[in-house]
PLY file of the C-alpha trace (Angstrom):
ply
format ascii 1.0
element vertex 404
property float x
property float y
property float z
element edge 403
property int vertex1
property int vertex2
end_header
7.81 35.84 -17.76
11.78 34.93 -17.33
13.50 36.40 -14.65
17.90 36.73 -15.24
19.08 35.62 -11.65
22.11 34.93 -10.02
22.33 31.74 -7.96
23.54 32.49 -4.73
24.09 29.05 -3.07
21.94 25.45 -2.75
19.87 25.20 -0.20
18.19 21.94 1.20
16.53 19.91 -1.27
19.17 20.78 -3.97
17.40 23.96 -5.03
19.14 26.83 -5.91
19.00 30.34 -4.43
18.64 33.70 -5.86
16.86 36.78 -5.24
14.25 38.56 -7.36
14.65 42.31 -8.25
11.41 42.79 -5.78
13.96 41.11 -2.94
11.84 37.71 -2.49
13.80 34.58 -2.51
13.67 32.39 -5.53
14.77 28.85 -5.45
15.14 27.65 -8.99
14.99 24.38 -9.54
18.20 23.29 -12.25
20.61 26.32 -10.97
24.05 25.63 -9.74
25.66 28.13 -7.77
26.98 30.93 -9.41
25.58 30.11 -12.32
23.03 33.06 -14.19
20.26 31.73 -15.22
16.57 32.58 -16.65
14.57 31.37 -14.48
10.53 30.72 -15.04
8.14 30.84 -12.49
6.28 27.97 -11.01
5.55 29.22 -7.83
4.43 32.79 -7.06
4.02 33.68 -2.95
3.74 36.91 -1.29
6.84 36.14 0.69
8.77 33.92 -1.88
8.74 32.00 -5.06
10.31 28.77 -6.95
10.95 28.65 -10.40
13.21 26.02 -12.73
16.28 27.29 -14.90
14.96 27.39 -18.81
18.65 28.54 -20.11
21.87 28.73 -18.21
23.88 31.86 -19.19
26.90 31.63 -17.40
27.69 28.04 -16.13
29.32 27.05 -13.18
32.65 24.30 -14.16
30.74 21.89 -11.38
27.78 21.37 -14.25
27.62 18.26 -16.37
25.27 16.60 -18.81
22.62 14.38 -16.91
23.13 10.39 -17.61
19.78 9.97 -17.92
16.93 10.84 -21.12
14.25 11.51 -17.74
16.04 13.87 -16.05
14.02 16.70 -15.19
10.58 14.63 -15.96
10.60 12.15 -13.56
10.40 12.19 -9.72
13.70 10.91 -8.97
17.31 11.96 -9.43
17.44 15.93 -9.27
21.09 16.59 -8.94
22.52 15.02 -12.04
23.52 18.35 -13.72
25.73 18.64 -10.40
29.59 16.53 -10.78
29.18 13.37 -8.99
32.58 13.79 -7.61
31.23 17.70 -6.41
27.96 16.66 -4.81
29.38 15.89 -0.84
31.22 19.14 -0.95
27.71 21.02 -2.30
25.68 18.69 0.81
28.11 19.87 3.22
27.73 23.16 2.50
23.99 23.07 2.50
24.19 20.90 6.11
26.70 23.05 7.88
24.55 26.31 7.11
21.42 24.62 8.17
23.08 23.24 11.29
24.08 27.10 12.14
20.80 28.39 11.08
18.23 26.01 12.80
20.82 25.01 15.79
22.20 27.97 16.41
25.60 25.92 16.29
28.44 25.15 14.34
28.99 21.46 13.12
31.98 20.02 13.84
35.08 20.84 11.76
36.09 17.02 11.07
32.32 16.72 9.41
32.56 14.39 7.07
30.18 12.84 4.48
30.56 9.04 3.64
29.82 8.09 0.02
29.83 5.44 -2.44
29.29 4.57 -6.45
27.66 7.41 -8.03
25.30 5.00 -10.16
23.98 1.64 -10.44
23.72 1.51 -6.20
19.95 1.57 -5.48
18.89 -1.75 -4.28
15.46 -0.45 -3.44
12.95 1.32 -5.10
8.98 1.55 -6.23
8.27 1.41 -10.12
4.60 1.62 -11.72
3.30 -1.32 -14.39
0.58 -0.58 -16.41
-0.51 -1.90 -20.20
0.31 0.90 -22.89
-2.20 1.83 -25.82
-0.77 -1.41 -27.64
-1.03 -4.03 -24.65
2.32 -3.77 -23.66
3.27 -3.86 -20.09
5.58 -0.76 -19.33
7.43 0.28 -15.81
8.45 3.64 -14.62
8.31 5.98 -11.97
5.95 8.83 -10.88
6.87 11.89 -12.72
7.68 15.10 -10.78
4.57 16.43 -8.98
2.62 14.76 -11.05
0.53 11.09 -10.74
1.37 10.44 -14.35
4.35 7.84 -15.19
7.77 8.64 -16.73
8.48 4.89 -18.39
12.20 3.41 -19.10
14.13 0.47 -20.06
16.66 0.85 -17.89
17.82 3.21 -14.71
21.33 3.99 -14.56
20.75 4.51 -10.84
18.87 0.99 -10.24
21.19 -1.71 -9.46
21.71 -4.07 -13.05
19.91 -6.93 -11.31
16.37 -4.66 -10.76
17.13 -3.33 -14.12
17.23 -7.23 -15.65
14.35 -7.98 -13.58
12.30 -5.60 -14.53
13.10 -6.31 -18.34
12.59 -10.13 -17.95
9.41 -9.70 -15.57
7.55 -7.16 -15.52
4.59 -8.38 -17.94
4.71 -11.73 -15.84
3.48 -9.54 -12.51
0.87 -7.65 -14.24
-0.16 -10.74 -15.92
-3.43 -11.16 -13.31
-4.45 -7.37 -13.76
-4.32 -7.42 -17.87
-7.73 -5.83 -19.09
-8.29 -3.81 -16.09
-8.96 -0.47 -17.83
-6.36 2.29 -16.72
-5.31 0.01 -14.11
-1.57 0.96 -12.60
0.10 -1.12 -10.15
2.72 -0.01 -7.42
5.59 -2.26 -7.29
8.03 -2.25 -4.46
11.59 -4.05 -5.49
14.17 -5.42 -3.38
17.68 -6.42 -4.51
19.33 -8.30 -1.61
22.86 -7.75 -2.77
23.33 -10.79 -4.37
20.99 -10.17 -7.53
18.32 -11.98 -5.72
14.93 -9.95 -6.40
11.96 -9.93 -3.93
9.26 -8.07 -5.02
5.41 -6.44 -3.20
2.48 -4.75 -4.08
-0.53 -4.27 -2.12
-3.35 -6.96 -1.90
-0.49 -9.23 -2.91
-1.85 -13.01 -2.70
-0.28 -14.87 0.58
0.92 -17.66 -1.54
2.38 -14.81 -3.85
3.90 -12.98 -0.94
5.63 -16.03 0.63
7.26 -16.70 -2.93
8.35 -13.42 -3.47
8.14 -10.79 -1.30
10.89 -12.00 1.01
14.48 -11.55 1.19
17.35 -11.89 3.73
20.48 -9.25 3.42
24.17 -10.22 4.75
25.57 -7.20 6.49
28.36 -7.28 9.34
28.09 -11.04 9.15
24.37 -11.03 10.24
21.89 -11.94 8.21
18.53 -9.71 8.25
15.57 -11.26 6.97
13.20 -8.61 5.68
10.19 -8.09 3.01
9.29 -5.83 -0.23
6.58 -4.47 1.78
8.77 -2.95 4.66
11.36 -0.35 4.52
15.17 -1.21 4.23
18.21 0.83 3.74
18.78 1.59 -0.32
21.96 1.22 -0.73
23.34 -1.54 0.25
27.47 -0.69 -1.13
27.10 1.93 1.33
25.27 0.51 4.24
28.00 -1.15 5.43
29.92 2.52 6.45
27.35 3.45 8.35
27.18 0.20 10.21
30.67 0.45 11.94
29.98 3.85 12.51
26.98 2.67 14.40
29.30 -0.52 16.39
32.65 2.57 17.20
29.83 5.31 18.99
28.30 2.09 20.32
31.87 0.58 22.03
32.47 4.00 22.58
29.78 4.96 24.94
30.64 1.41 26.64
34.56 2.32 26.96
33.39 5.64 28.35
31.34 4.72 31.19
28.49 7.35 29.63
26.10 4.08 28.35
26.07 0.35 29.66
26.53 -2.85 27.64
23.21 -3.90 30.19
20.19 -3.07 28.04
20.37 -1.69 24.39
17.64 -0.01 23.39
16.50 0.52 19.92
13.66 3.18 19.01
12.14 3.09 15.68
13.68 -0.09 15.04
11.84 -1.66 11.67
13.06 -5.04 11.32
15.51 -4.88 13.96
18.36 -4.24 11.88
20.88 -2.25 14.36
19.57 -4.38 17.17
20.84 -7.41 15.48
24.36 -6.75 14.39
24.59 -5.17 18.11
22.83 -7.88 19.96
26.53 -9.78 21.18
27.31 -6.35 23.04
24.46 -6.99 25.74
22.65 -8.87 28.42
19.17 -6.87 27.48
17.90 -5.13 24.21
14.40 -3.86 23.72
13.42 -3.21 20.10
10.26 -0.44 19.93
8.45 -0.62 16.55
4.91 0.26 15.75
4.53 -1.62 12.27
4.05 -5.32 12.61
5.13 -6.50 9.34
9.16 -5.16 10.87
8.18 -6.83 14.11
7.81 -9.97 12.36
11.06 -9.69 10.95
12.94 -8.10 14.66
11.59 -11.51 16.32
13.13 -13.86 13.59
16.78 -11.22 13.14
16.93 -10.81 17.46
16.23 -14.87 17.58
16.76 -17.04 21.08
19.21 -15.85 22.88
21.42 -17.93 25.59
21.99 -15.82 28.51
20.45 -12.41 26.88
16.35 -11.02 27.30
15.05 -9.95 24.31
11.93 -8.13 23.75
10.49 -6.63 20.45
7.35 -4.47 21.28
4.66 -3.10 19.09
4.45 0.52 19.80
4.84 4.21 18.97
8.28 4.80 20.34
6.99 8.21 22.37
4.25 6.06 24.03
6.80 3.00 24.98
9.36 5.82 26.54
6.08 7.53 28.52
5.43 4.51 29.80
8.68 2.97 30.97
11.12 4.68 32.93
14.59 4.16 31.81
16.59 4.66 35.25
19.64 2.97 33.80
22.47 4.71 31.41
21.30 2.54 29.03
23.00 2.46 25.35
19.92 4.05 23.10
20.07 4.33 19.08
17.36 6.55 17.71
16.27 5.84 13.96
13.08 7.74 13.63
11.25 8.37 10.10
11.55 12.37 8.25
9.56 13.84 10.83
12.05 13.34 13.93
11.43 12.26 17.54
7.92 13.41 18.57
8.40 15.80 21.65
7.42 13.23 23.89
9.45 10.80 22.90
12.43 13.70 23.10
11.07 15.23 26.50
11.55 11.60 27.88
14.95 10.74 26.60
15.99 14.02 28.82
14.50 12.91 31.77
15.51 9.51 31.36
18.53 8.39 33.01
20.13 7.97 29.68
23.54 10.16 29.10
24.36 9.33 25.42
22.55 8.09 22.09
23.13 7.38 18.53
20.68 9.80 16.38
20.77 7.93 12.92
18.61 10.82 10.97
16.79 10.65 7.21
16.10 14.18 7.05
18.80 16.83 8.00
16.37 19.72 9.34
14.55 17.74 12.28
17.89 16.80 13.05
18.92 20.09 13.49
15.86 21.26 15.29
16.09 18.11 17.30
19.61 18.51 18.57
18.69 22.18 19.38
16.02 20.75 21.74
18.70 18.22 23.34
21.11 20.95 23.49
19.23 23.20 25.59
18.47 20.26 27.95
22.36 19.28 28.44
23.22 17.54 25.32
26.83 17.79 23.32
27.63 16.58 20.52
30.36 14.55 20.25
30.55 13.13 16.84
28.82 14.00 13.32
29.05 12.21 9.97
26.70 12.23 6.80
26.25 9.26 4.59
24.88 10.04 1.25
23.31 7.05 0.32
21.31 8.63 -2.63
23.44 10.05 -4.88
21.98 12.09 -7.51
19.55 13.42 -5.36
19.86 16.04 -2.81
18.74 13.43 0.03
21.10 12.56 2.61
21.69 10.41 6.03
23.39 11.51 8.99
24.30 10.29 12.53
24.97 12.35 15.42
26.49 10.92 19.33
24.71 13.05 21.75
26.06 12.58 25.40
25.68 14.71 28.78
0 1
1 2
2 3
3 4
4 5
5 6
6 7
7 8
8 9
9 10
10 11
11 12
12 13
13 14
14 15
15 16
16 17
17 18
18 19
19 20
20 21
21 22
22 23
23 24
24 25
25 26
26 27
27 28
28 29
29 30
30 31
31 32
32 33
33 34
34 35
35 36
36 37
37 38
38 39
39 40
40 41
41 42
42 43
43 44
44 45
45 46
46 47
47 48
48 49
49 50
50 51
51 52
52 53
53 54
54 55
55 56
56 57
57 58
58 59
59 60
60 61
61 62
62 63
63 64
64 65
65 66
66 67
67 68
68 69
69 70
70 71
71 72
72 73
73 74
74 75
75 76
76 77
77 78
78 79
79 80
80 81
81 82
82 83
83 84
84 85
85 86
86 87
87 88
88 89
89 90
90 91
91 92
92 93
93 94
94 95
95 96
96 97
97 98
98 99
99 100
100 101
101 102
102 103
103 104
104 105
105 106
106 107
107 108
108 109
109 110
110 111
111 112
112 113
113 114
114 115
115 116
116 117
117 118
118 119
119 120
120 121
121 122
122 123
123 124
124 125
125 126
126 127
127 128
128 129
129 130
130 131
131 132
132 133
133 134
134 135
135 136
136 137
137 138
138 139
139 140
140 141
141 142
142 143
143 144
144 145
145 146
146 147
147 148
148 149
149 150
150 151
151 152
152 153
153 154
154 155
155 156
156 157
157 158
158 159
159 160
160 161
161 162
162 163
163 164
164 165
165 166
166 167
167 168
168 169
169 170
170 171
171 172
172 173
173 174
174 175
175 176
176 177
177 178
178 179
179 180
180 181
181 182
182 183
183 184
184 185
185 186
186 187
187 188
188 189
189 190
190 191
191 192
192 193
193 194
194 195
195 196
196 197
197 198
198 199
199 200
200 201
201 202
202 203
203 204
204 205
205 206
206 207
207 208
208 209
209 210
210 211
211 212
212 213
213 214
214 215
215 216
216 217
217 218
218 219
219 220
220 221
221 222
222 223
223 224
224 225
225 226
226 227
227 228
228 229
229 230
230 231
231 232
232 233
233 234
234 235
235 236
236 237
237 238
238 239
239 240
240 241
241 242
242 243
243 244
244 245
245 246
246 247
247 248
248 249
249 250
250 251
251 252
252 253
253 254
254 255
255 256
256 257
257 258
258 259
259 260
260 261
261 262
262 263
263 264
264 265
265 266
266 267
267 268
268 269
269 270
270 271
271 272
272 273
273 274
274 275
275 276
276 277
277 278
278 279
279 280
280 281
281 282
282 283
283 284
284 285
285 286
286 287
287 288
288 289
289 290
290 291
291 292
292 293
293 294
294 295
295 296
296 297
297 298
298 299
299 300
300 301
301 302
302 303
303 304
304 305
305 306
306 307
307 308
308 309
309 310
310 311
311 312
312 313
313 314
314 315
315 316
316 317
317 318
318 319
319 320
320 321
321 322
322 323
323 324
324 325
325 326
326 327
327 328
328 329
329 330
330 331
331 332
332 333
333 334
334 335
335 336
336 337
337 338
338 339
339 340
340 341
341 342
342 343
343 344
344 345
345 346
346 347
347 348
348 349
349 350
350 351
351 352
352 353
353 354
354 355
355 356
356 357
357 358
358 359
359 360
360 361
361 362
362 363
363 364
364 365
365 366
366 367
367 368
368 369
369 370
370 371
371 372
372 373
373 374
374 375
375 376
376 377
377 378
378 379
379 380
380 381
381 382
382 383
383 384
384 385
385 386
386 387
387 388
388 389
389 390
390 391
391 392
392 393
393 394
394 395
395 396
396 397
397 398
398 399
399 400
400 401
401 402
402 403
């Protein structure tokens, strides 16, 4: 059954809103706002339901044609029938609403959102081999809710380095797996920048993974060493923006007397990536990260330092802040994963002696609810900015300065 709805607005995760004729909420999957659209059913709840747009009857003058033949299929990119050059003003608009809904508060008027090339920018990403019907190795990615693979030749959002790889070696990597019957194997891909590939899939051979798997990454004039197997920022044209954005709330917080160039302290840190291009700015920095394969990489990227303690400790961040009491106004950057800070970790931030932090956030909401929580214990915010390092794709980075 098709349902005629107007779209309201977008909401987060680049739905769009409308109401059925019962009242429920509908977010349709495809609709622009403004736009009337049928809209089929996918998802039918007592309080709510999702559908996708099957025809658009009146179209909004922000729609396009998507770049890409898998559009709609695969798992990816789920904004391309929104105007590149529209999509920051469409995030904002979704952020600033769920800032005032889940906050309670207003962000700031000089919110801005940070971008960068529309396509070809993603230096990261996870592709699927396996041997078609004929023997031939094919790549592609997991199709929308779905374990089945949408295959291409070529991404337009992948960087033209993974593309070429991919092309010129894909076969070569599933070479040892040929025969396996059904047999699919999860590929993660790293392009340092510099078309240099490094590439990791699980059970990977140490000899293999020595070759292969690692990478180092010039950014601020530091060089991080990293792996395929760990996480690291996607977009590397971009990455840059959000680094001196990172270094000005940083100086800031020194020039202001509300943090201390003694000990920076880095929660969530991976491979030690702020930690390092920050690391001149102190006498002490403590990097807290719970997955050794990053620790590996924070011992080599923090190195020896002259005059400077450095510590990189294997831990859940909440557990390392429990158990050591931060009675210094410390400088403390926050990176956690899409879940937020675990209330512990948040409860002892506020009774820490710590009067300002860097939030760098994946996932919009927990930010908001997050910033609710430091707001109600004494916590203003004194600078916002969004970085939309997936374009595309409804996803986007932000980084809040909290101080007290």
């Amino acid at each position: 059954m098709l349902f005629k709805l107007r779209i309201e607005k977008m909401v987060q995760g680049g739905e769009g809103f409308a109401r059925l004729p019962d009242g429920r909420a509908c977010f349709v999957q495809g609709g622009l706002p403004n736009e009337l659209c049928n809209v089929e059913l996918v998802q039918n709840k007592k309080d709510f339901a999702r559908g996708r747009a099957v025809e658009i009857l009146e179209r909004s003058d922000d729609r396009v044609q998507s770049k890409c033949a898998l559009f709609g299929k695969c798992g990816g990119c789920s904004l391309q029938h929104l105007d590149p050059l529209k999509q920051s003003a469409y995030l904002e608009r979704v952020e600033r609403e769920n800032f005032r809904r889940l906050a309670h508060a207003e962000l700031p008027e000089n919110f801005a959102i940070h971008v960068g090339p529309a396509w070809d920018y993603r230096n990261r990403a996870r592709v699927v081999l396996k041997a078609d019907k004929s023997g031939k190795v094919v790549y592609g990615f997991r199709k929308q809710e779905s374990r089945s693979i949408a295959t291409f030749e070529s991404c337009p959002v992948l960087t033209p380095a993974l593309n070429a790889f991919l092309k010129e070696n894909a076969a070569k990597i599933f070479a040892p797996f040929v025969g396996r019957r059904a047999f699919e194997l999860d590929v993660n891909l790293f392009d340092n920048g510099k078309g240099e590939i490094s590439y990791f899939y699980r059970d990977m051979p140490a000899k293999e993974f020595a070759k292969n798997a690692c990478s180092v990454v010039d950014i601020a004039g530091c060089k991080i060493h990293s792996d395929a197997s760990v996480f690291f920022q996607s977009n590397l044209s971009l990455l840059p923006e959000l680094v001196k954005s990172v270094q000005v709330a940083v100086d800031e917080g020194i020039a202001s007397g509300e943090a201390s160039d003694a000990w920076l302290i880095d929660l969530f840190s991976g491979v030690g990536f702020f930690a390092a291009i920050l690391k001149d700015r102190f006498k002490k920095i403590t990097t807290v990260e719970r997955d050794d394969g990053c620790l590996k990489h924070a011992k080599v990227n923090l190195g020896e330092s002259v005059g400077r303690v450095v510590e990189n400790v294997s831990a859940p961040a909440e557990n390392w802040l429990v158990e050591n009491v931060v009675d210094t106004p410390a400088t403390l950057i926050v990176d956690p994963p899409r879940t937020g800070l675990p209330l512990d970790a948040l409860n002892a931030i506020v009774k820490s002696s710590v009067n300002r932090l860097v939030y760098v956030s994946c996932d919009p909401v927990t930010l908001a609810r997050d910033y609710a929580k430091f707001a109600a214990a004494g916590f203003s915010l004194k600078k916002a900015e969004g970085f939309a390092f997936y374009p595309q794709t409804p996803h986007l980075e932000m980084l809040f300065v909290l101080s007290r």
